[in-house]
N, C-alpha and C positions, 0 to 999 in steps of 0.2 A: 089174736094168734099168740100161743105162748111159742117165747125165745127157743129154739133147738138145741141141745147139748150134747156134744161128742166126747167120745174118754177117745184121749191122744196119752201114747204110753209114750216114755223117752227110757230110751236102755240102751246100757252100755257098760263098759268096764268102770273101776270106781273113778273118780276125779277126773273126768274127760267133760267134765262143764254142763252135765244137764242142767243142773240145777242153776245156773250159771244163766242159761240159754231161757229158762223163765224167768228168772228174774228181770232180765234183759227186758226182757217182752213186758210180763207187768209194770215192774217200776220204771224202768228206762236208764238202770242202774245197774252196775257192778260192784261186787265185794270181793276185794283180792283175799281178806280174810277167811273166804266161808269155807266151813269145813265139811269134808265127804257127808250125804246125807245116809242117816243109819233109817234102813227097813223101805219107806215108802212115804213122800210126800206129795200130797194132793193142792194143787192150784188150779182157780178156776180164770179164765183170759177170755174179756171178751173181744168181739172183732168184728166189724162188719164187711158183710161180703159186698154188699153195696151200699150206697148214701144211706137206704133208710131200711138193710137189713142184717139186726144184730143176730152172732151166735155165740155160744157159750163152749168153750172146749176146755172141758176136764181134764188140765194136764197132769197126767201120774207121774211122780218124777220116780223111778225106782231103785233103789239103792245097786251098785256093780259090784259088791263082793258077795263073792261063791255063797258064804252064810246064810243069805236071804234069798237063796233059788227057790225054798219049797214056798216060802210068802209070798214072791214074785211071781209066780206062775200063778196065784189065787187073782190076783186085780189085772192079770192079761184077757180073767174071761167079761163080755162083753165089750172089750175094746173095737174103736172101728181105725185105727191109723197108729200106728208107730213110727218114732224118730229114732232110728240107729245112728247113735254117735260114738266118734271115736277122737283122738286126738290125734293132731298133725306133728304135734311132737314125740309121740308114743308108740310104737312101731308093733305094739302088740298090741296095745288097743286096737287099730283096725286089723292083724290076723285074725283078733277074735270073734268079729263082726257075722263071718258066716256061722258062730257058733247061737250067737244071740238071733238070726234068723233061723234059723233051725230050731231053738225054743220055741221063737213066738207061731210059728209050725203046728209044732205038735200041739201047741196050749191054747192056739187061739182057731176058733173057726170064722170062717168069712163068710161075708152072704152070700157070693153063689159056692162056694164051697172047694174053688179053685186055687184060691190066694187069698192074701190079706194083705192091704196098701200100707207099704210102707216108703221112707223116704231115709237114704244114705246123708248125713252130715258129717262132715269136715269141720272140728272147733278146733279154736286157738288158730286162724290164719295170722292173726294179728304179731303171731310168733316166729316167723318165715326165718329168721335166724336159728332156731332148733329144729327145723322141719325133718322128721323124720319118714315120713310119707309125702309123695309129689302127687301134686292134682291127679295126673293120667292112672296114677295108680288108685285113687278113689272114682276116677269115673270109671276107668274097666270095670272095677269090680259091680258099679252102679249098674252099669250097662250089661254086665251078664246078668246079674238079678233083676234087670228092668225098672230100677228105680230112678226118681228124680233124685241128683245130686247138688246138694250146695256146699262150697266151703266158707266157711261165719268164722266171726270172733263173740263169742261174748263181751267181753270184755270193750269193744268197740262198738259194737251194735249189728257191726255188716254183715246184709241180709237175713237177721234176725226176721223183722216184722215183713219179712218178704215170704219167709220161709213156714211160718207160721196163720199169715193171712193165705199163702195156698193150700194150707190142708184144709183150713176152713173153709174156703170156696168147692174145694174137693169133695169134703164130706156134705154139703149142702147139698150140691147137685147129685150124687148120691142116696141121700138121706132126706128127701125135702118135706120139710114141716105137714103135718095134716092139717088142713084149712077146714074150717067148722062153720 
């Protein structure tokens, strides 16, 4: 049985830690240093949903400034799960949140053609002294779009590989490998 592979898109405004939030996951490392990613980067994470079942999730990391809307809407199509992230120190990053779900709307189609699973993130908790958005005010908004909400740090790790081993349990049982 070959590995299963899912494209996981992370979008968001620019500097709000996507890129941040794989690295995390991959290496198990932080770079205070990195700078904004330009256009689209692709990483591949793998993860197992149980002891002895791996998967492989395509993570598209996509660039948040305006510049690369007509690029970004090309690698939304065939997506099965997006991570809408915003920062907790950034008070327009999450206003802009219902704008990047309304993108991924129009550009992406789902398989029953109802919705398309996505998951609300909160980075930078690690930061709680600049916090410019409170929890309640990421879970309402979670909660009227009906998404799973986590608040993470990159930068620390928490609920990184928590957050990430659930889409991939998610998209499995959704998606389950063809047996030959």
């Amino acid at each position: 049985m070959s590995v299963p592979a899912y494209k996981v898109l992370l979008v968001g405004d620019a500097n709000v830690g996507k890129s941040s939030l794989i690295r995390r996951m991959l290496l198990g490392e932080f770079d205070p240093d990195y700078t904004a990613t330009v256009g689209v980067d692709l990483s591949a994470i793998a993860i197992n949903v149980d002891p002895i079942t791996p998967v492989i999730l395509t993570a598209i990391d996509l660039g948040g400034q305006e510049d690369f809307s007509m690029l970004r809407t090309q690698y939304y199509k065939g997506a099965h799960y997006a991570m809408l992230v915003y920062d907790i120190t950034n008070r327009v990053s999450f206003t802009n949140i219902p704008d990047w779900i309304e993108g991924l709307m129009i550009n992406v189609i789902s398989r029953d053609r109802k919705g398309f699973p996505c998951m609300l993130v909160a980075n930078k908790v690690d930061r709680i002294d600049a916090r410019a958005v409170t929890s309640a005010e990421g879970r309402i908004l979670a909660d009227e779009r009906g998404l799973p909400f986590y608040e993470a740090s990159a930068k620390t790790g928490e609920r990184v590989d928590e957050m990430f081993t659930r889409i991939a349990k998610h998209l499995f049982a959704l998606y389950p490998p063809i047996r030959k």
